[in-house]
C-alpha positions in Angstrom: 60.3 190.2 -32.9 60.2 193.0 -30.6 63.6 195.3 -30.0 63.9 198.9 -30.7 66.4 201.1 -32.7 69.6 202.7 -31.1 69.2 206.5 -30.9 72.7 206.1 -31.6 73.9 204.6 -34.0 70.3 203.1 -35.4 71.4 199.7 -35.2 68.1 197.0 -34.7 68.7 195.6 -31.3 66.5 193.0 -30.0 64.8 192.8 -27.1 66.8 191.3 -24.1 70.3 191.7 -26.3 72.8 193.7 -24.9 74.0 196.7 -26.7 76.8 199.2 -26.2 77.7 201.7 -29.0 80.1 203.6 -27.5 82.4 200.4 -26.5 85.7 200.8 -28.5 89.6 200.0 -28.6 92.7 201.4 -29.3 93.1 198.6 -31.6 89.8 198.9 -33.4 90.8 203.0 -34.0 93.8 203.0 -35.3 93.6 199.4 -36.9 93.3 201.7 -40.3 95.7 203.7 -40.3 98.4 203.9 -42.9 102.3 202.4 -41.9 103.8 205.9 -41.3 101.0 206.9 -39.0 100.2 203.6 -37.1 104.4 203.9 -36.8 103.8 207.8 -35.3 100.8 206.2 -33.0 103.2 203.5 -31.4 105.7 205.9 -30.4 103.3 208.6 -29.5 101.6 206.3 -27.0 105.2 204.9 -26.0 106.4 208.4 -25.4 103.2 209.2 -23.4 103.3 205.9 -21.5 107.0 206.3 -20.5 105.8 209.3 -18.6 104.6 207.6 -15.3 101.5 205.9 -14.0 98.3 206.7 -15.8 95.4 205.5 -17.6 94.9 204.8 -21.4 91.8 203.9 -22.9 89.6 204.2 -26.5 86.8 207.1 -26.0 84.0 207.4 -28.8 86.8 208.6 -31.6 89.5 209.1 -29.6 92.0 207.3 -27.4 92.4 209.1 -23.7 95.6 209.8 -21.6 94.6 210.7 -18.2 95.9 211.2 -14.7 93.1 212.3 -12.7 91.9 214.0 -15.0 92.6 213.9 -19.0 96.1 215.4 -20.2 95.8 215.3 -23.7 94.0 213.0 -26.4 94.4 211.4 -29.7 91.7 211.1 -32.6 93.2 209.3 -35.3 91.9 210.6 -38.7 92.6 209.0 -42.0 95.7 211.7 -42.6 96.9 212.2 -39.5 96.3 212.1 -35.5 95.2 214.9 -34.2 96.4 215.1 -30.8 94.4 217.8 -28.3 96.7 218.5 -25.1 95.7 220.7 -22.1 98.3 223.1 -20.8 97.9 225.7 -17.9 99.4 228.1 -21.0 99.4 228.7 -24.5 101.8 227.9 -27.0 102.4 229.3 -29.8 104.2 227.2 -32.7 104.2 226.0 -36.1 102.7 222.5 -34.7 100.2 224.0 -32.8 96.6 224.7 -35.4 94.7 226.0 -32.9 94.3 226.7 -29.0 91.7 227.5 -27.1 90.5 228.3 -23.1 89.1 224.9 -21.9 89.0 226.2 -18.3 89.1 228.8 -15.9 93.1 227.3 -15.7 93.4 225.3 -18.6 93.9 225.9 -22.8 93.5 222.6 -25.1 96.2 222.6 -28.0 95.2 220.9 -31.3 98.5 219.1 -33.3 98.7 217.4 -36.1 101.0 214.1 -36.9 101.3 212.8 -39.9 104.9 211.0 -39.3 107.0 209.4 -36.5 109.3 211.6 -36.8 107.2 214.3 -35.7 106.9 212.9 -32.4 109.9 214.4 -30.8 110.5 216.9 -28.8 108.9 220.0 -28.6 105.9 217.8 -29.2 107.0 215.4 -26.2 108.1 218.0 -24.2 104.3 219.5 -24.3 103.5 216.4 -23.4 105.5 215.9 -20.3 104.5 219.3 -19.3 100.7 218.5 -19.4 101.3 215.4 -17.9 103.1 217.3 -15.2 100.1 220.0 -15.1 97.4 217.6 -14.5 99.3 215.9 -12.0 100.1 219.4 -9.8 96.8 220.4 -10.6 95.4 217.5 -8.9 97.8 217.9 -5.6 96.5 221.5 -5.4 93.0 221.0 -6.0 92.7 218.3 -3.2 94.8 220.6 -0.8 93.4 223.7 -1.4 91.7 225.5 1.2 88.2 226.4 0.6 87.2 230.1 0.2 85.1 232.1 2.5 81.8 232.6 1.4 79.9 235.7 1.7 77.0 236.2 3.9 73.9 235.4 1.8 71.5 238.9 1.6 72.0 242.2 -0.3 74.4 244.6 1.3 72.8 248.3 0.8 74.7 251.6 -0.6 77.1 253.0 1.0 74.8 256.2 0.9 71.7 254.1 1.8 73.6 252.8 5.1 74.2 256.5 6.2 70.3 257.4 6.1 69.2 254.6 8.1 71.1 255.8 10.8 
């Protein structure tokens, strides 16, 4: 009976068994949530999917919303969903617990639902706006002309330069 323990989640797999820890669902996340927030959930990813063409898919803990890159992220908890959305700015509001630089361009927003009714606009209106973000972002990333790059070697003192002379 050989196999060997995941590092991961230290379950016993056997040799020649396939394992995958980190395979999960939407369905499989928020498949305990209570009514109000599995109702927020629905139209959260409704509103989010309404939005244009884009991925959505189960991450670790958290369900992803991405263009090219992700916009903004759900972790459903047992009292709410935290949502996590990336804006070229910050916001500050009564939803927003916490924000933080994510990038040289980008701050991440954490928000808490705990109702359907929640989901409404300004909350949707972030969400358009990252989803608009990452999309421009993407456009002027891939057109962007490259910088010039300095000469490689150490340029000497303006005062050092004279004395050479």
């Amino acid at each position: 009976m050989a196999g060997r323990e995941c590092y991961h989640c230290k379950q016993w797999v056997e040799e020649g068994e396939p394992h995958d820890c980190w395979t999960t669902t939407e369905a499989a996340l928020t498949q305990d949530l209570s009514e109000d927030l599995h109702d927020a959930w629905e139209r959260l990813r409704e509103t989010a999917a309404s939005f244009g063409d884009q991925r959505i898919y189960a991450s670790h803990q958290s369900i992803m919303f991405s263009r090219r890159s992700c916009y903004f992220f759900v972790r459903p908890k047992r009292n709410f969903l935290e949502l996590c959305v990336f804006l070229g700015r910050t916001l500050k509001a009564p939803q927003v617990r916490r924000v933080d630089r994510a990038s040289k361009s980008k701050f991440f927003h954490i928000i808490q639902i705990r109702h359907r009714d929640e989901v409404e606009p300004p909350v949707t209106d972030w969400l358009q706006e990252a989803y608009e973000f990452s999309g421009a972002r993407a456009s002027t990333i891939a057109t962007a002309q490259p910088k010039a790059m300095p000469k490689p070697g150490r340029r000497q003192p303006k005062a050092a330069r004279g004395k050479a002379r």
